[in-house]
BATI-674945 format. One line per 5 residues: number of its first residue (from 1); their letters; for each residue x, y negated, z of C-alpha. Coordinates in steps of 0.02 Angstrom, whole numbers, plus 32768, in hexadecimal, padded with zeros to 4 digits. Example, Ala and Ser with C-alpha at 12.3 -4.5 7.8 and 13.67 -1.06 7.14 Angstrom:
2
1> as> 8267:80E1:8186 | 82AC:8035:8165
//
This chain:
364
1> xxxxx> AC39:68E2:6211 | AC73:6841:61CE | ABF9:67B4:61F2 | ABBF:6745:6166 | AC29:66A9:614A
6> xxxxx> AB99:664E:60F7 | AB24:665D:6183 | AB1A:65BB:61F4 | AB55:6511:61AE | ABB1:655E:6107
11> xxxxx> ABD9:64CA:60CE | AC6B:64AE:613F | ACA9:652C:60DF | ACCA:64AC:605A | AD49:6456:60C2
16> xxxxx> ADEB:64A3:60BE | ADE3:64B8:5FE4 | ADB9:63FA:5FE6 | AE54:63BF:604E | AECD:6442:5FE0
21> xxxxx> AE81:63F1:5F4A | AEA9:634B:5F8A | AF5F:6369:5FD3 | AF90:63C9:5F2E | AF52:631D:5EE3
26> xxxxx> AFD0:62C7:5F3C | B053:6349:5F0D | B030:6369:5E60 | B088:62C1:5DFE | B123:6300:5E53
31> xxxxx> B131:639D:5DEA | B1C6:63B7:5D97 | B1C2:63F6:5CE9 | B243:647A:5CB1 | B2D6:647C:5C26
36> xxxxx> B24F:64D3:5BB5 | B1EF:6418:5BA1 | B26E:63A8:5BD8 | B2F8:63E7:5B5B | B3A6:6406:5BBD
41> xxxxx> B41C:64AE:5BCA | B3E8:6530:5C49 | B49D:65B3:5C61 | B493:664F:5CC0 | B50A:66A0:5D0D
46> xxxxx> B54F:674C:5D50 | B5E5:670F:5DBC | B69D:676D:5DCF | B6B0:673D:5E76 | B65E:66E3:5F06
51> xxxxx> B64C:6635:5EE5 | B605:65AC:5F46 | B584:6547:5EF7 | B5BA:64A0:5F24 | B662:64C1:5EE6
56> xxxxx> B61E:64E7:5E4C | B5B5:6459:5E53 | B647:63D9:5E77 | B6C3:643D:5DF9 | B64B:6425:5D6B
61> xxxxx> B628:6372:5D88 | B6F2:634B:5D83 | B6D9:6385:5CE2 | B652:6313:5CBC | B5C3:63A6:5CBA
66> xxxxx> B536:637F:5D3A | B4A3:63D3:5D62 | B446:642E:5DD2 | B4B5:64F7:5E10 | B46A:656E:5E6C
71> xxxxx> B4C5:6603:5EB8 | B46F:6696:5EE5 | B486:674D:5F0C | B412:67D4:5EB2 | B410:6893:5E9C
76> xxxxx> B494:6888:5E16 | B51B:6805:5E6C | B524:675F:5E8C | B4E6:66EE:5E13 | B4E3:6633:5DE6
81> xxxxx> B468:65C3:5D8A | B4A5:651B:5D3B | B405:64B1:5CEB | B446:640C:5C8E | B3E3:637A:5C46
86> xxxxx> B412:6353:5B91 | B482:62BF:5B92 | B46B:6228:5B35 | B4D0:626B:5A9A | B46C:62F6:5A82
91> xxxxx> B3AA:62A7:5A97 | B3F2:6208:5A21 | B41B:6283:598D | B372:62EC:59B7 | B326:622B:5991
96> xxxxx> B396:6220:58F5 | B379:62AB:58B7 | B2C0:6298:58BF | B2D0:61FE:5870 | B33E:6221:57FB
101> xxxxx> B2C6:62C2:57B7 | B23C:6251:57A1 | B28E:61C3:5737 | B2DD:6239:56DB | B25B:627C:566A
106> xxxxx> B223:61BF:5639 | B2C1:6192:5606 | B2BC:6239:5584 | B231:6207:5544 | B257:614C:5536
111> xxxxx> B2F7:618A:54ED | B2A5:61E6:5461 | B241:6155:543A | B2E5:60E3:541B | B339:616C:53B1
116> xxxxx> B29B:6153:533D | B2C2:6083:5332 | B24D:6063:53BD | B2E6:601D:5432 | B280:5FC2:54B7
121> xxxxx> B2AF:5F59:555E | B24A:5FDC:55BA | B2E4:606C:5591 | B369:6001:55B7 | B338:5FD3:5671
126> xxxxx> B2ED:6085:5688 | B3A0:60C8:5654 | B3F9:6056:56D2 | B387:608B:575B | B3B1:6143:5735
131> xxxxx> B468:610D:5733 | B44C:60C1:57D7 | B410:6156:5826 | B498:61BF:57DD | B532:6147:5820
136> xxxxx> B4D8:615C:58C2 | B4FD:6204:58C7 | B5A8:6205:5878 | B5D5:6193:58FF | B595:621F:5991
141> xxxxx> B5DA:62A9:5931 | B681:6246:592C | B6BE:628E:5882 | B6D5:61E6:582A | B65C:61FF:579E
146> xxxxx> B600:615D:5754 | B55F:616A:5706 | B582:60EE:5680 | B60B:6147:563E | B597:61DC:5604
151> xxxxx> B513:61B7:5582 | B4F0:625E:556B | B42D:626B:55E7 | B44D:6332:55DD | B509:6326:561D
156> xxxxx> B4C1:6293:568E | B456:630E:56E4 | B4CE:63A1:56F4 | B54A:6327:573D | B4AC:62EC:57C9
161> xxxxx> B489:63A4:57F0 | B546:63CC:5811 | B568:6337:5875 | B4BE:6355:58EB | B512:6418:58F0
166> xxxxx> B5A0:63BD:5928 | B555:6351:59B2 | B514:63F4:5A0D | B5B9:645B:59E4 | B626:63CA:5A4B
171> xxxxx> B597:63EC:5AC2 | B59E:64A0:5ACC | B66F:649F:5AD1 | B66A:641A:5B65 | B5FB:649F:5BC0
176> xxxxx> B653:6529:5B96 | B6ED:64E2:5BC2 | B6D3:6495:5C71 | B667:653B:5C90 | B70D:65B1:5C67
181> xxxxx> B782:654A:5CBC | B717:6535:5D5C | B6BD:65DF:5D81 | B6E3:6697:5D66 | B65F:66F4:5D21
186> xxxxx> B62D:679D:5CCA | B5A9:6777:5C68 | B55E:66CB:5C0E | B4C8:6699:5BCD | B47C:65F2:5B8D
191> xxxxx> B3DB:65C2:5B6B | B3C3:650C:5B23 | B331:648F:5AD8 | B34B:63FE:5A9F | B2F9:636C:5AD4
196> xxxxx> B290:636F:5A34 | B251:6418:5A3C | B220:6410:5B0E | B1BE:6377:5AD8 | B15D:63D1:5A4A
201> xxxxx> B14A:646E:5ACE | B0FB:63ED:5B2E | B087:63AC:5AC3 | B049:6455:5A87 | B03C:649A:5B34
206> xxxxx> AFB9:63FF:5B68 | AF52:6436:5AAA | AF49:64E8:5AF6 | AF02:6492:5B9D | AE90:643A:5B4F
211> xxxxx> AE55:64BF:5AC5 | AE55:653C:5B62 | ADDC:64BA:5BB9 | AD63:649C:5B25 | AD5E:6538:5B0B
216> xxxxx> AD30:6588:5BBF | ACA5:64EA:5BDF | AC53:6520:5B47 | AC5F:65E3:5B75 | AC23:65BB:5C21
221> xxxxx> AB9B:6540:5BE4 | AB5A:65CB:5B5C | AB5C:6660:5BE2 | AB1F:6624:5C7B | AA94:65A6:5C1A
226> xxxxx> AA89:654B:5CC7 | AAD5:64AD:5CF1 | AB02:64AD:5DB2 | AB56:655A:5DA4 | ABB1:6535:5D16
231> xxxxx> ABFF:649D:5D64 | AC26:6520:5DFF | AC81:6589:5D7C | ACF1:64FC:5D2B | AD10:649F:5DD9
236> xxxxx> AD4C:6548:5E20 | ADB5:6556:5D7F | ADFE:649B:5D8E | AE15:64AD:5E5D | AE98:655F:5E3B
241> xxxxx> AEF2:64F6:5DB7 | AF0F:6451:5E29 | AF3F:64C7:5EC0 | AFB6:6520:5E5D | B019:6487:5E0E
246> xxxxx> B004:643F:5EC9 | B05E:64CF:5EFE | B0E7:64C9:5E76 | B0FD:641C:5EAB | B12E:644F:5F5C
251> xxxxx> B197:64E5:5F52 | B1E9:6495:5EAD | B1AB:6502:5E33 | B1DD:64A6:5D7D | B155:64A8:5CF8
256> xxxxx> B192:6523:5C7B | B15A:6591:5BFB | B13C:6626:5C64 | B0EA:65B6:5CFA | B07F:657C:5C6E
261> xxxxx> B044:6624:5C32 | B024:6644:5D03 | AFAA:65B6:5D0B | AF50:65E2:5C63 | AF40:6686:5CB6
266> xxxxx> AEDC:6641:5D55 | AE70:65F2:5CDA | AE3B:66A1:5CA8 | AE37:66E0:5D60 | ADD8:6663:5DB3
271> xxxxx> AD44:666C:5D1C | AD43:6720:5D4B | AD32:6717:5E03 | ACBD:6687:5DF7 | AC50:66C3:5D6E
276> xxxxx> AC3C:6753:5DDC | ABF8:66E5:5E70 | AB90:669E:5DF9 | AB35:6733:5DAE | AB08:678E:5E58
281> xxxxx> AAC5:66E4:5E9A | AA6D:66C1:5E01 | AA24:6773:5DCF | AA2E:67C5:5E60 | A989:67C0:5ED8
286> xxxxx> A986:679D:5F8F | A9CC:671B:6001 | AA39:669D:5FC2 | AACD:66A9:6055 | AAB1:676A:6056
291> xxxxx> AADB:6764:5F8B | AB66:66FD:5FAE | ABBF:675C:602E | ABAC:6800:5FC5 | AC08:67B6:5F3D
296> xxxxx> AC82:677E:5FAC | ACAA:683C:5FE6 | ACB7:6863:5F27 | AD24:67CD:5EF7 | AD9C:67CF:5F79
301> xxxxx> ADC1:686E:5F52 | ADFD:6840:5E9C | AE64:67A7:5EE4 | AED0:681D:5F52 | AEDC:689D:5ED4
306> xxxxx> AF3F:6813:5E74 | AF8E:67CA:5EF0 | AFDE:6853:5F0C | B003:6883:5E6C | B060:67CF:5E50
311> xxxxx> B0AA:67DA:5EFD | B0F9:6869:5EC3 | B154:681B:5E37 | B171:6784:5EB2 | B1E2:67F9:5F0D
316> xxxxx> B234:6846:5E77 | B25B:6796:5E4A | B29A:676B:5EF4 | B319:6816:5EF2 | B347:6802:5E2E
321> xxxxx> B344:6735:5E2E | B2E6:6738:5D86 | B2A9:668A:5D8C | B20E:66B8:5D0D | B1E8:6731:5D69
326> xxxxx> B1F1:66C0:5E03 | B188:6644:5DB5 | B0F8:6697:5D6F | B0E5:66F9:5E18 | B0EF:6661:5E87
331> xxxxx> B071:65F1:5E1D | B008:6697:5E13 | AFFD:66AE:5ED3 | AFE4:65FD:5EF2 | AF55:65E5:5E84
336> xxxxx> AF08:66A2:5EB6 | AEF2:666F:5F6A | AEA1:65B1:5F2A | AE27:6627:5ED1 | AE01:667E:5F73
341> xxxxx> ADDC:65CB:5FC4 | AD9B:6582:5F29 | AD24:65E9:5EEF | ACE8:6628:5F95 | ACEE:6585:5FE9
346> xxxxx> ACB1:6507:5F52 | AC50:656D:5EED | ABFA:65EE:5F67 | ABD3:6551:5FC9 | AB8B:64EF:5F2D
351> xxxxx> AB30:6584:5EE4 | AAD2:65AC:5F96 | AA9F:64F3:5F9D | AA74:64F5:5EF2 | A9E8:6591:5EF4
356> xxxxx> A9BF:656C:5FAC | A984:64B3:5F76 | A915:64FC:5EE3 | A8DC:656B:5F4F | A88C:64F1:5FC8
361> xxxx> A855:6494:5F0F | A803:6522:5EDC | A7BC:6539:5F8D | A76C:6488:5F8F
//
């Protein structure tokens, strides 16, 4: 028979969730965020032949192409992975072009206005600015257009969106070409974000945090109608999160869109699990450490059935190198075994104390 942890001094217990809390602390301003909110070009490929990766690395970069290559072998061949940053080019007309979007409309309707007799100071400098803008990206584009020479705001703006086309299509052609000359592969495939885009990714992902947030303290608040479990809840849900990005901190896990979705999923798990804890200590009757360690049985049960249903993708990832797959496993598993020390370590712990010390209240 399995003794009961909680028996004894249980709060020692407490101990080894506390110092992972605290080192993935330390770790977590040190993770990296992925192409999908940093904007850059992330190429995949099924490779010909075997190919080393640092001669692809060093090939590439005579070229003037640099990023980070990763050669692996999977089920289906060897492979190779090429992530670049955007270049200045490319995030400088993402600016422009922003810029260039929003002036535009004021100068249309300040444009109107003059064709009625209202000619005003106001359209003349707003025009220049747009002109501005537009050289700008002539000059990147390197097609030797010049924004004063076209009065025209619709051909203005068809010449803009060609020339920004243009930027990326050098871009793209650069890539292409060094990529062709250097390596021999079978299949291709690019995925790329601009800079603009991975920022606006960004922003919306840290909305859904917060919304997600809001949203559980108020469903915890309203179900559990107690204050000390409720903080148990949303501590045990805040402690998987930090051990997870701790954890994609040290095995160099990017923040992407699909390690994202993996943390917004332990949000979900660790209410579960905990909310469990919570309603067998709170409506159950007996002994407080007794309650405790029968939940225990009951959750730990639930966190192994996942963990081995993402462990199991983890391994499919590892054989077919599907780097979504790999990271929504490995954030997954990371923050599935903080649950087991978070919740049963933090929030067992806090609960006992909690309806142990009313208990003596009541008593006195």
């Amino acid at each position: 028979m399995i003794p009961n942890i909680y028996s004894g001094n249980y709060k020692l217990l407490a101990i080894p969730p506390l110092i992972l809390i605290i080192l993935s602390l330390i770790l977590i301003p040190n993770v990296k965020l992925g192409v999908d909110f940093t904007g850059g070009t992330l190429i995949s490929l099924s490779l010909a032949e075997k190919t080393d990766q640092q001669a692809i690395k060093t090939a590439l970069e005579a070229d003037g192409i640099s990023g980070i290559v990763r050669v692996f072998d999977s089920a289906l061949g060897q492979r190779a992975e090429i992530e670049l940053v955007e270049n200045k080019n490319l995030v400088k007309a993402d600016q422009l072009k922003e810029q260039f979007n929003k002036l535009l409309n004021e100068v249309i309707q300040l444009e109107v206005d003059s064709n009625q007799g209202n000619t005003t100071l106001e359209y003349i400098e707003k025009k220049k600015q747009l002109n501005s803008i537009a050289d700008e990206i002539f000059f990147l584009a390197e097609n030797g257009k010049n924004a004063n020479s076209i009065t025209n705001l619709n051909t203005l703006q068809k010449d803009f969106s060609s020339s920004y086309g243009l930027v990326y299509s050098k871009k793209k052609k650069k890539i292409e070409s060094a990529i062709n000359k250097n390596i021999k592969y079978s299949s291709l495939s690019v995925q790329t974000v601009s800079p603009l885009l991975g920022s606006r990714f960004l922003e919306k992902a840290f909305w859904v945090v917060i919304f997600a947030g809001v949203l559980s303290v108020i469903f915890v608040f309203l179900f559990l109608k107690n204050f000390v479990p409720s903080l148990a809840v949303l501590s045990g849900a805040v402690a998987d999160i930090l051990i997870a990005l701790g954890a994609m901190s040290l095995f160099q896990i990017p923040l992407t869109l699909a390690s994202f979705a993996a943390l917004l999923m332990l949000i979900g798990f660790s209410l579960d699990t905990d909310i469990l804890l919570t309603m067998r200590m709170i409506k159950r009757v007996g002994e407080a450490r007794e309650k405790a360690f029968d939940a225990l049985k009951t959750g730990t049960t639930m966190s192994i059935a996942a963990i081995i249903a993402f462990g199991t993708l983890f391994i499919v990832s590892q054989i077919t190198h599907i780097a979504t797959y790999y990271e929504i496993s490995a954030v997954a598993l990371a923050g599935l075994v903080g649950d087991l020390f978070a919740t049963w370590g933090v929030n067992a712990v806090l609960l006992i104390w909690h309806l142990e010390e009313g208990k003596k209240h009541a008593t006195n």
